[in-house]
C-alpha positions in Angstrom: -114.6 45.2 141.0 -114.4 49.0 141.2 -112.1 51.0 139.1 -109.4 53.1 141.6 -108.9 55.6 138.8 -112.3 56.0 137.2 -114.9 54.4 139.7 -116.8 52.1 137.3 -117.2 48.7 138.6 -116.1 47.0 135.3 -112.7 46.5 136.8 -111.3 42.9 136.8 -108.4 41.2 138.2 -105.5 39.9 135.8 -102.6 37.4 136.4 -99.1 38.8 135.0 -95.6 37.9 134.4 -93.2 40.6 135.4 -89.5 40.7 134.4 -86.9 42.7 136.8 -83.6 43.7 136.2 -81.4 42.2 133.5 -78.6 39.8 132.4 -77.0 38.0 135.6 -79.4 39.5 137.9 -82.9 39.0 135.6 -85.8 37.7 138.0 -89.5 36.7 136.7 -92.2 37.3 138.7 -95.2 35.0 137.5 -99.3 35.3 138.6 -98.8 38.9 139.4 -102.4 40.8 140.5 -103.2 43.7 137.8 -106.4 44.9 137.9 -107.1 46.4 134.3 -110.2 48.3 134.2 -111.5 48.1 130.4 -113.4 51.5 130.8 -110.8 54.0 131.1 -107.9 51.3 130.1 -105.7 51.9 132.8 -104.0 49.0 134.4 -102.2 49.0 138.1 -101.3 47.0 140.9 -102.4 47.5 144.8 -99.9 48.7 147.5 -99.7 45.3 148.8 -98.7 43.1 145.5 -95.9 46.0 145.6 -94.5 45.4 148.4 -95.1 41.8 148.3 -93.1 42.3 144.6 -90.3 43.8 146.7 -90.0 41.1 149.0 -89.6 38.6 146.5 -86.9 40.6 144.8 -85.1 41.2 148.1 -85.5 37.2 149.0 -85.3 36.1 145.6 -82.9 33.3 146.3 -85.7 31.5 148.3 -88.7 32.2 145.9 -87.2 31.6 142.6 -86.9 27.8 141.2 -84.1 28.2 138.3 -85.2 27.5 134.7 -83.4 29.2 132.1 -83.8 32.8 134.4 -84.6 32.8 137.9 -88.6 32.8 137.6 -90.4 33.6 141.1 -94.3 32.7 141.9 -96.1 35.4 143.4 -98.5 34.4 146.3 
């Protein structure tokens, strides 16, 4: 995979856990896409799994399953 920042092709794709906002209103977003490129060590996320984040936190009744926080599965 190519690197967006640096263009070396050493690039791979990561699962994540996310945590947004806090106390009452704490959601976990789990299996989130990060591509981490171990060449120039930067690590970022694609316009898509952004918005796709921001739908989950906008509809995160639906997508979370209550454990101790709300925890919500991405894709």
């Amino acid at each position: 995979m190519k690197c967006d920042i640096c263009g070396n092709k050493s690039a791979q794709l990561r699962k994540v856990s996310r945590t947004y906002g806090k106390g009452k209103n704490i959601l976990v977003i789990e299996n989130i896409p990060v591509i981490n490129c171990p060449h120039c060590g930067e690590s970022y996320m694609e316009a898509q799994t952004l918005h796709e984040i921001e739908r989950i936190k906008l509809h995160r009744k639906s997508f979370s399953v209550k454990r101790q926080i709300p925890v919500a599965h991405f894709g």
